[in-house]
ZAGU-289570 format. One record per residue (C-alpha): x, y, z. Coordinates in nm, 3 decimals. Each point is the difference from the previous one (the first is absolute). Layout:
// ZAGU-289570
R       xx       yy       zz
R        X        Y        Z
...
END
This chain:
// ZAGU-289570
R       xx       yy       zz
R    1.634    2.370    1.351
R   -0.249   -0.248    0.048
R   -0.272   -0.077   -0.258
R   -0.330   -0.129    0.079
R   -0.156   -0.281   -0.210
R   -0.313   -0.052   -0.011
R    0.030   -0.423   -0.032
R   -0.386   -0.053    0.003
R   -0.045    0.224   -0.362
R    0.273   -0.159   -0.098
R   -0.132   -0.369    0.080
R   -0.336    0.130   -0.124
R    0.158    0.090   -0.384
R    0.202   -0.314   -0.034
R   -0.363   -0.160    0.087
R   -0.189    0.140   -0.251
R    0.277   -0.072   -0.221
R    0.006   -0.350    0.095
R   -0.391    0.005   -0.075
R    0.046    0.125   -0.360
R    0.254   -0.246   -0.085
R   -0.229   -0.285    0.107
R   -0.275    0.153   -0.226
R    0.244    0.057   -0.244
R    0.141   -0.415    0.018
R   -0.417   -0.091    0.014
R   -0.040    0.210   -0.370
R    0.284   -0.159   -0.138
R   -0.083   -0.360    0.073
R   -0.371    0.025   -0.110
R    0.131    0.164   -0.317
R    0.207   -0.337   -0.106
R    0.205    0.069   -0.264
R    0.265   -0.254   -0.001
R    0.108   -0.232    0.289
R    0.375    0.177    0.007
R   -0.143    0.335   -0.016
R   -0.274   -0.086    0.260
R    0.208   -0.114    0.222
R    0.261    0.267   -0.016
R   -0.282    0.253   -0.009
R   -0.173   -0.131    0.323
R    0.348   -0.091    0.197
R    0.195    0.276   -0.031
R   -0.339    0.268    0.166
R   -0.018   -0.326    0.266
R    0.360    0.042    0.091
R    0.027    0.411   -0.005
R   -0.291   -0.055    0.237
R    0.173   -0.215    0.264
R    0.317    0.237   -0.010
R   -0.236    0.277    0.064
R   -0.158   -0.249    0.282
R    0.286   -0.043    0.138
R    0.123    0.388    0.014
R   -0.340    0.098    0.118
R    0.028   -0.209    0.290
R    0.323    0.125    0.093
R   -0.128    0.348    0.005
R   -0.326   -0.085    0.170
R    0.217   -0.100    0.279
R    0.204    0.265    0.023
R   -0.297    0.205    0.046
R   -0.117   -0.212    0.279
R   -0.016    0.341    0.208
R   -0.255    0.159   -0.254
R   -0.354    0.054    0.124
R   -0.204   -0.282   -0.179
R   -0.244    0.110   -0.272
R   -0.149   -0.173   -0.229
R    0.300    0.087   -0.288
R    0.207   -0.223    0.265
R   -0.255   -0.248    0.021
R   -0.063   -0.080   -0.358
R    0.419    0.034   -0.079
R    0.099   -0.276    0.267
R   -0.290   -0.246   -0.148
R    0.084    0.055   -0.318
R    0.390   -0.031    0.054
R   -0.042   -0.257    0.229
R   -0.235   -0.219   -0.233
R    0.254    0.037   -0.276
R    0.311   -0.122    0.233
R   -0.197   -0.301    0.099
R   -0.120   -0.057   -0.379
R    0.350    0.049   -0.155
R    0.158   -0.295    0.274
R   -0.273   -0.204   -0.069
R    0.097    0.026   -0.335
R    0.310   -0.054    0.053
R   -0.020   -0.328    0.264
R   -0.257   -0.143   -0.235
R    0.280    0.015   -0.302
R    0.273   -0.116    0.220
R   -0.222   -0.273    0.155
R   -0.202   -0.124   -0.312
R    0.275    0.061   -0.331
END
């Protein structure tokens, strides 16, 4: 038995995910409430967000075969953008600490 995924939906939901995180780290840094607690606050949605980057990706490739739509558009920029944002992060830390 062979189950078909639908990658693209997939990609497209860890996307929108990724974007309410980010909103979610934005809200939590303009709040301010302590430096600890800011910075706990606005790292923890920042790395959820480049796991999800990273897992969206994946399954944006593997539906390489899909028919592209604009769900597959908007998934592989936003995955994409959050790969290449989470190893800048991490080069600039490794580079600069």
């Amino acid at each position: 038995m062979q189950q078909d995924f639908n990658y693209t939906d997939r990609s497209y939901k860890m996307s929108m995910w990724i974007l309410i995180l980010l909103g979610v780290a934005v809200v939590t840094i303009s709040l301010n409430i302590q430096p600890v607690i800011s910075k706990v606050l606005f790292g923890l949605p920042i790395i959820g967000s480049g796991l999800l980057g990273v897992a969206g990706t994946y399954f944006i490739l593997k539906g390489i075969h899909e028919p592209l739509t604009e769900k597959k558009v908007i998934a592989l920029t936003v995955n994409l953008t959050m790969v290449i944002l989470i190893l800048a992060i991490l080069l600039s830390n490794t580079f600069y600490n």
